[in-house]
C-alpha positions, 0 to 999 in steps of 0.5 A, spaced: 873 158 557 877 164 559 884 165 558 888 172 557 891 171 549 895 176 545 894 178 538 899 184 536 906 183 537 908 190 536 904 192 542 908 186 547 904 185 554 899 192 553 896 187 548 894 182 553 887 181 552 882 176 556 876 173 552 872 166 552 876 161 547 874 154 546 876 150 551 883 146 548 882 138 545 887 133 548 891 130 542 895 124 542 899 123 549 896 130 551 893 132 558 888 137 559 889 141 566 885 145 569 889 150 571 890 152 578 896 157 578 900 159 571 906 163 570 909 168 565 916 171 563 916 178 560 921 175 555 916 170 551 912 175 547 919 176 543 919 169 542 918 166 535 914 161 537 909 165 541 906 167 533 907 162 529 906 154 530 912 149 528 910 150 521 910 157 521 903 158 520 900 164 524 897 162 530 893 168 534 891 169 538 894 166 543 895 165 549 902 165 553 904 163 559 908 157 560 908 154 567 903 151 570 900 147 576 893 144 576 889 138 575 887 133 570 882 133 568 881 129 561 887 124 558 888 124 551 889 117 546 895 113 548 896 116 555 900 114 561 903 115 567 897 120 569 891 119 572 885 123 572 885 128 578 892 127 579 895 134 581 900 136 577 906 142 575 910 143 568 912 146 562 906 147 556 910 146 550 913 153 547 909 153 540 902 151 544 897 155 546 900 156 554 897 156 561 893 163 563 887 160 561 883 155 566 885 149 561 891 148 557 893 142 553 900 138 556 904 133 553 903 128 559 911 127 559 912 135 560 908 135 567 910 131 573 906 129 580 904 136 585 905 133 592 899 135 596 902 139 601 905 144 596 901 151 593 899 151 586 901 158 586 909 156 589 909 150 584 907 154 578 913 159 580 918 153 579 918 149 573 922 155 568 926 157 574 928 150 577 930 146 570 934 152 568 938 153 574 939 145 575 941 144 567 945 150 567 949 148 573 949 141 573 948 139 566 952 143 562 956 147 567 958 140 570 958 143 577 962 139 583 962 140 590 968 144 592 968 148 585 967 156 585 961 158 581 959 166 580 950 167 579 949 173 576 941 176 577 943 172 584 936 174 586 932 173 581 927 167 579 932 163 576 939 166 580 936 165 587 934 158 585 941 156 582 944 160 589 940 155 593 942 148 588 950 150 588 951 151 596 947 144 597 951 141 592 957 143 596 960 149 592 962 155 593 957 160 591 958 168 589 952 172 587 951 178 584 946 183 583 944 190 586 947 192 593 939 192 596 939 184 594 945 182 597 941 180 604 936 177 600 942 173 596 946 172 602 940 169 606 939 165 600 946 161 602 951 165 597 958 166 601 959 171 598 955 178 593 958 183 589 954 189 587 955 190 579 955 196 580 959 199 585 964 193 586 969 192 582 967 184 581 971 182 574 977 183 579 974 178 584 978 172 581 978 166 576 972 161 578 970 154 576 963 157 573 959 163 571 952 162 570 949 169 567 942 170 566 943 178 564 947 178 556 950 184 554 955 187 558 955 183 564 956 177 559 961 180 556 966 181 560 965 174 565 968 170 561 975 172 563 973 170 570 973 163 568 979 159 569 982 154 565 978 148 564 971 151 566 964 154 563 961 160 562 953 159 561 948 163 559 940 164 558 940 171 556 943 169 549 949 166 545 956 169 547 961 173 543 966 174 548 969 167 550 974 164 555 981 163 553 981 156 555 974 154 557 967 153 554 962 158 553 955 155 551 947 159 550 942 153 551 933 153 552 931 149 557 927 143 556 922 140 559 924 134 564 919 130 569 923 127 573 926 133 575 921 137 576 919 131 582 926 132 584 925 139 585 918 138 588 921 134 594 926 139 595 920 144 597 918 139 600 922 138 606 925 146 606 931 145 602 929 149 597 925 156 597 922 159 591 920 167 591 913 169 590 912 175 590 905 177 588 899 174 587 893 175 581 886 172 579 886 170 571 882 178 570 887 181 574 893 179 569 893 184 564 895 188 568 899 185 574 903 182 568 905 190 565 906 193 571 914 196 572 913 196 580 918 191 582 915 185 586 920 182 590 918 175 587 916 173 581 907 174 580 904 168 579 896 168 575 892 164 581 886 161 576 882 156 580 882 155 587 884 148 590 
């Protein structure tokens, strides 16, 4: 099969290559899916699990790319709750060989149902950014409607989801981000944007919320936004400035099948929009994937047509 790998980590996304490898082998409880579409996050060749299997032991070349949507095509032992055939949209295990390649092997329980009427290519852009948003809001940061929750990154993949999840709940929503994304974030169903860089928004007062996708800096000085009793929750990494009478928590997302169907239905009846910007084949990916142009929406590697 094709499939784009990566070998040197020192040279980062120019050392993604595409090459025949062989097709992947479906262990116990696995799935083989012919992928349809895959997705990729810059920030997943920094990850130790990219060079090194759950031992340790190196396991280059491999191949990146941890979101997918496709078809199954060939159930390991022990399998259940999948058909072959059966259209469907997941997250690939991090310390496995990932979905920029025309199989991937899944665990069967990391993947969930693709209803016929939504795109590959939307579907594969929202398995990372929609558990992210969900966990991030709901599991650890306990959001309730009538609550203020702030979202940083307000108009990225992961933020314009969370945007879009916390005004449904119910919650007062504000998002930052750059002063050309304040019509995207507003539209979006945010109540409020503020331009990090020439607003002054620490002084936009205490929020029940804050939900930071960007570190450094940014999370540094978001955690005296938070009232007493609320949350500072961040993906970019563990925080070291904490609320004086909050919580502050880093997590990783996990693999969830039943929100993933949850997230689907959302697409499904126009609750939920998630921002495609671009779309490449399999041999475009090197270099779609290392561009610096900034795409209004995530790129999506297109490998198979239905």
């Amino acid at each position: 099969m094709r499939a784009i790998t990566v070998r040197d980590r020192e040279a980062g996304i120019a050392g993604l290559t595409l090459e025949d490898l062989a097709p992947p082998h479906a262990a116990e409880n696995d799935v083989i899916v012919r992928v349809h579409a895959a997705g990729f996050t810059r920030g997943e060749l920094d990850w130790p699990a990219t060079w090194t299997d759950r031992s340790g032991r190196d396991r280059t070349p491999s191949v990146p790319g941890h979101e997918v949507s496709g078809v199954v095509t060939e159930l390991g032992y022990g399998t259940t709750g999948l058909t072959v055939g059966q259209r469907v949209f997941g997250l690939t295990d991090w310390t496995r060989d990932g979905a920029l390649a025309e199989y991937v092997a899944v665990e069967a329980r990391n993947l969930a149902p693709l209803p016929a009427d939504v795109d590959h290519a939307v579907a594969a852009a929202l398995p990372v950014s929609g558990l992210t948003a969900w966990q991030a809001l709901f599991d650890h940061a306990r959001l309730a409607t009538g609550q203020t929750v702030l979202i940083h990154g307000a108009a990225g993949a992961v933020g314009s989801i969370a945007v879009q999840l916390a005004h449904e709940a119910g919650a007062h929503v504000i998002g930052t981000g750059r002063s050309a994304d304040r019509d995207t974030v507003l539209g979006l169903g945010a109540h409020e944007f503020l331009d990090l860089e020439a607003d002054r928004w620490e002084e936009t007062g205490r929020v029940d919320v804050v939900f930071d996708v960007i570190g450094g800096d940014v999370l540094d000085r978001s955690a005296a936004l938070v009232r007493a009793g609320g949350t500072l929750v961040t993906i970019a990494h563990p925080p070291t400035v904490r609320p004086d009478d909050g919580r502050a928590l880093f997590f990783v997302v996990e693999p969830d099948r039943d929100r993933l169907a949850d997230l689907a239905e959302r697409l499904l009846d126009g609750r939920l929009r998630v921002r495609v910007g671009a779309v490449r084949t399999l041999t475009e990916a090197p270099g779609a994937l290392a561009s610096r142009e900034r795409v209004p929406g995530r790129t999506i590697i297109r490998v198979a047509e239905d």
